[in-house]
N, C-alpha and C positions, 0 to 999 in steps of 0.2 A: 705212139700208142693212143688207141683212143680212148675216151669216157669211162669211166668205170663207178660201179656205186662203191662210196668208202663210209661205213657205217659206225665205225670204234675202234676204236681200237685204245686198251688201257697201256699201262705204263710199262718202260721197256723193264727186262729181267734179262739182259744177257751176260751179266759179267759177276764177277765173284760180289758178294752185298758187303759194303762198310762194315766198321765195327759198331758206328750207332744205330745202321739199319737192321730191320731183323730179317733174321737169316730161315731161310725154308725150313727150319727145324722149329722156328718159334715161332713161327705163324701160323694161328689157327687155322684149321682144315675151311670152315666154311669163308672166309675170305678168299681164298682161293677156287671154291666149288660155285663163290656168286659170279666173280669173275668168268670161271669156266662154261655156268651157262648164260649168261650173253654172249660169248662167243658160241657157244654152238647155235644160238637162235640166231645170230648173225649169219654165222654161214651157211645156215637153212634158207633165211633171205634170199641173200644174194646167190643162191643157187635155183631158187624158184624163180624170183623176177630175172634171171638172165636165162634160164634153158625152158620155163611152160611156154607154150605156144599162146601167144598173145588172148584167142578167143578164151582161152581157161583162166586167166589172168584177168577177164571180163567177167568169171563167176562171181555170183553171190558169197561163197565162201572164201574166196581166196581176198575179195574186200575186207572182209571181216576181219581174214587173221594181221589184214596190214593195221588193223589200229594198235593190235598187242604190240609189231614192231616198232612201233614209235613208241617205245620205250627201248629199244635195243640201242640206240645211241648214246641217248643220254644214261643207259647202266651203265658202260662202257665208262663213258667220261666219270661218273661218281663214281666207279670201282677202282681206275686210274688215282683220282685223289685219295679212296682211302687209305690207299696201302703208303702212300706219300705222306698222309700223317699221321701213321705210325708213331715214326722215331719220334724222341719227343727233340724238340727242337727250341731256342735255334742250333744248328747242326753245328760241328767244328768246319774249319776251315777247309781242311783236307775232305770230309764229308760231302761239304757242299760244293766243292771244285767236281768229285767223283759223280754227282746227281748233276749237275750242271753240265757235263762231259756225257753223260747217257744222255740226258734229255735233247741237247743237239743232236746227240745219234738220230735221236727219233721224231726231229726235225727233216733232219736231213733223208731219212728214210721217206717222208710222208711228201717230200717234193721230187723221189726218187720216183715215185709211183707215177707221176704224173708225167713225167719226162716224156717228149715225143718221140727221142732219137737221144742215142747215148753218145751224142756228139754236143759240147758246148757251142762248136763254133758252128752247125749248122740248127742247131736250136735257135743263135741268137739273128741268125740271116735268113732263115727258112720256114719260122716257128709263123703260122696266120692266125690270125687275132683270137678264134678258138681255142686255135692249142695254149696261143697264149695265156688265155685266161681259166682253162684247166690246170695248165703247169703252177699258176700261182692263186690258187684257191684254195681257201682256208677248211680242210676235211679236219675228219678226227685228230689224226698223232699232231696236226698243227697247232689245233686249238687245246689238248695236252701239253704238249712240251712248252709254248708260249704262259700259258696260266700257270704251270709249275715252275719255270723259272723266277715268275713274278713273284710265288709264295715262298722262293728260295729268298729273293732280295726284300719280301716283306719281313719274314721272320729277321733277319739280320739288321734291318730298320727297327724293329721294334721291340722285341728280340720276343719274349713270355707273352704278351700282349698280344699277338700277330692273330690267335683264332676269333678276340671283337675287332680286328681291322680286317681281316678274310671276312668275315659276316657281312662287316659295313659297305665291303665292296663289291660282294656275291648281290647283295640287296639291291644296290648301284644299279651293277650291270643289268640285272630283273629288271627293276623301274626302267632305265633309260632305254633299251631296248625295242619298246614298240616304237618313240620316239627317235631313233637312230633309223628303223627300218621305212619310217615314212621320209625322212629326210632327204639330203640328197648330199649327206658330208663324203660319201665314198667316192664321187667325182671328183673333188678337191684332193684326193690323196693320189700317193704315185702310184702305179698299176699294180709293183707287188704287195703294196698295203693297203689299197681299198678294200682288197677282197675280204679281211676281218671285220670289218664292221657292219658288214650285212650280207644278204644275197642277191645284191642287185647283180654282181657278175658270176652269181651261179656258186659262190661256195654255199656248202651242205650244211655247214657248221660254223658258222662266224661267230667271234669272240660273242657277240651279245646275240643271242640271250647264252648262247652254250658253254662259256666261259664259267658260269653260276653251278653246273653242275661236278666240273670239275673242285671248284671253289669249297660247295658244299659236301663232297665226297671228301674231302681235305679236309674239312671240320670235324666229318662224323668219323672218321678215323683216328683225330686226336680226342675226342671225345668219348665216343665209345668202345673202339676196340683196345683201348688200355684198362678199360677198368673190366670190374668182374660179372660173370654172366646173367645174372639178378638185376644189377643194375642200370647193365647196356639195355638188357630187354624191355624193363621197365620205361629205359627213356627213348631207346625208340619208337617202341608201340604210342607213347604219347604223343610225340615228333609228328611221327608216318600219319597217325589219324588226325592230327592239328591240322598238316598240313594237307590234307585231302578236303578236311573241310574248308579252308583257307582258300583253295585254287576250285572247289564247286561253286564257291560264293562269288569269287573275282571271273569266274566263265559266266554267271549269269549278269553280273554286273557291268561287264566287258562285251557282252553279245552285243553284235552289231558294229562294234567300235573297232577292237581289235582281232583281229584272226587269229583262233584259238588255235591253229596248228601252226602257227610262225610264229610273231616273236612275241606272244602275250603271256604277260604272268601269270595267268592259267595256267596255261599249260605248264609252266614250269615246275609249280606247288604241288601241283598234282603227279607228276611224274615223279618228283622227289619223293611226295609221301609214300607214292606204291611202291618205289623202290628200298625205302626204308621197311618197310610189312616183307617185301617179299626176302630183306636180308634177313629178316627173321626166320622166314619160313626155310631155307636155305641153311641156315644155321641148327633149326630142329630138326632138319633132315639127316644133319653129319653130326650130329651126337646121339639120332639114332641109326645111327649104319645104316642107313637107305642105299642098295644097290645102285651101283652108275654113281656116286657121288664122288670117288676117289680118283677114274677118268675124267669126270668132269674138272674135277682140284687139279688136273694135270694140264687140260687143256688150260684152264685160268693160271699156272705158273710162267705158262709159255706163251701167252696172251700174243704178243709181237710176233713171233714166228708164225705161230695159227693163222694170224690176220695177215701176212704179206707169203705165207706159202696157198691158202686157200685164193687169192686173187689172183696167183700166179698160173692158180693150174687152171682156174675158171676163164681166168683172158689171157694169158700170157705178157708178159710186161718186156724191157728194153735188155735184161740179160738175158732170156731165153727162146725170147720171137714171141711167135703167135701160140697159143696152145692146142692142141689137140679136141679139148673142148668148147674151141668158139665154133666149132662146126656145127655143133647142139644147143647153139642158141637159138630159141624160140623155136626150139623143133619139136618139145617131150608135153607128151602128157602127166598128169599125175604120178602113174607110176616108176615111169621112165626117169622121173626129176629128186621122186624119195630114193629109187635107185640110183641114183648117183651121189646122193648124200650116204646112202648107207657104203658105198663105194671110197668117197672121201673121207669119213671118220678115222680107217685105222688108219690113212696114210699120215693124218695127220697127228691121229696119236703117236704114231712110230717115229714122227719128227720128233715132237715135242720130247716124248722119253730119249731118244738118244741124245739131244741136246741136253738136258737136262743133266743124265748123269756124264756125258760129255765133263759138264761146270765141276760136276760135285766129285767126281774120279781126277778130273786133270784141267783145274782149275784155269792155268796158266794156259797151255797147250791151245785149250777153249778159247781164252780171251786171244794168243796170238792167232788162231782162226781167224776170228771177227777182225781184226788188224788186217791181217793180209786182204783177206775178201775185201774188206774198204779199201784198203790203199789200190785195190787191183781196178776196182770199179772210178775209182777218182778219176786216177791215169787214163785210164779206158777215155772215158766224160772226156777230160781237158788234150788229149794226146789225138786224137780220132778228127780229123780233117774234115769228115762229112757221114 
């Protein structure tokens, strides 16, 4: 399977939630509806750059709406950490075995994408040094599951303490990050672990700088969304505009030196603060009934699904072949490309809602789904000759 853009994808939702974690009944509507729209902006994205026809793709406008989308990753990653610190923590044992158990899911989901051939043994005989270095490229669900297990073994290190040690570390990663990306430490590493520590071989998302946003969505989740709404709003509003001014000062400080769109703490400030305004605005929307905001809360429940059934129909991947719509790559105009998006919404609504009440009707039943399906696709992987 070849190249694909992998843009976010937040934190997995497939299995009944803990008793520390909160459960889709205690979760407020707009964490769910901030989530749900970066994934719709996402899969507006990757529905434009892969079906407009290149010269439209050369318009004036369609440049433009790419600077909005670079914020579509990094929401994903901060909306991934929010809902993670949630619970208040550190988690019990049995809690954190259950997050740790999903979070390799969605490990192992985000290297499932990448796969050339649903054959181990001819992956590891046949795979050219491309594939190879797509197959182990650090996208979204990698640089999630990796920074969340970390804040799983941070809290347990530290235990109460853990959101000034997530800070001290998010700050870390910021700083060190332009200085990682000029370096040349990712050669000294073995091939499946260079690719976190920058983009020299082509990951999208490498621990540094992207690592921070997951970090700091982690924070403001334990921070804000347990207290009450006077408060959150108060401190985020102060947060978002800090840090806007924060990241305009270190882009003009930074010009020339660092490149504002890779791995410079510009861009990083700045991205968080808008992200923090726009969780607001997101939030006055679903306390006043703004239409479309409770499909939107739907698509952001089912976040993981959304993200690996929309890439599925768009390229086709290693369980289903080729899809039907790589034939419209680079083929639509304008309206040919919104029509397909308005084509893709309810199929993917209609996922996410059957899955959903799937969980919430037959809890069990659901999780031995996802069981089987894995165990079916392993065997597949390790059993398959070529």
């Amino acid at each position: 399977m070849g190249a694909r853009p992998v843009d976010l994808v937040p934190e997995l939702d497939l299995s009944t939630p803990s008793p520390e974690a909160p459960s889709p009944k205690r979760r407020e509507l707009y964490i769910d509806a901030f989530r749900g729209l970066m994934a719709l902006v996402m899969v507006q994205g990757h529905l434009f750059d892969s079906l407009l026809d290149p010269a439209v793709r050369n318009e004036p406008w369609y440049l433009f709406q790419l600077m909005f989308h670079g914020s579509t990753a990094p929401g994903f990653l901060f909306a991934s950490g929010f809902v993670a610190g949630l619970p208040r923590a550190p988690l019990s044992l049995r809690a954190s075995l259950r997050r740790t158990r999903r979070l390799l899911f969605v490990l192992g989901v985000g290297y499932s994408l990448h796969l050339p051939w649903l054959s181990l043994w001819k992956t590891l005989n046949e795979a050219s040094p491309r594939q190879r270095e797509i197959l182990f490229s650090c996208d979204a669900l990698q640089v999630i599951a990796v920074t969340q297990l970390f804040v799983i073994l941070l809290q347990w290190a530290v235990g109460r303490r853990w959101t000034l040690a997530a800070a001290a570390v998010a700050l870390a990663v910021i700083a060190a990050a332009p200085g990682i990306w000029a370096s040349d430490l990712a050669s000294l590493l073995p091939e499946p672990l260079a690719p976190y520590l920058d983009n020299s071989t082509g990951s999208r998302f490498p621990v540094f700088p992207y690592a921070a946003f997951v970090l700091a969505g982690t924070l403001a989740g334990a921070t804000l969304g347990r207290v009450e709404p006077r408060v959150r709003h108060r401190r985020a509003l102060g947060a978002g505009l800090g840090l806007l001014v924060l990241g305009t000062g270190l882009a003009l400080a930074l010009e020339g030196w660092v490149d504002y769109w890779g791995p410079s703490p510009a861009y990083v400030f700045v991205r968080l603060g808008g992200l923090l305004l726009l969780l607001l605005l997101v939030e006055a929307a679903s306390r006043g009934g703004m239409p479309g905001i409770r499909p939107l809360a739907l698509l952001g429940h089912e976040t993981l699904l959304v993200y690996v059934l929309h890439l599925y129909l768009l390229f086709g991947g290693i369980v289903i072949g080729h899809s039907p719509m790589s034939r419209l790559h680079d083929q639509l105009g304008l309206p040919g490309a919104l029509g397909a998006l308005v084509l893709m919404l309810p199929v993917l609504l209609a996922a996410a809602w059957l899955w959903r009440t799937a969980k919430q009707r037959a809890p069990q039943q659901a999780q031995l789904a996802l069981l089987f399906l894995t165990t079916w696709v392993l065997w597949e992987f390790v059993t398959r000759p070529w």
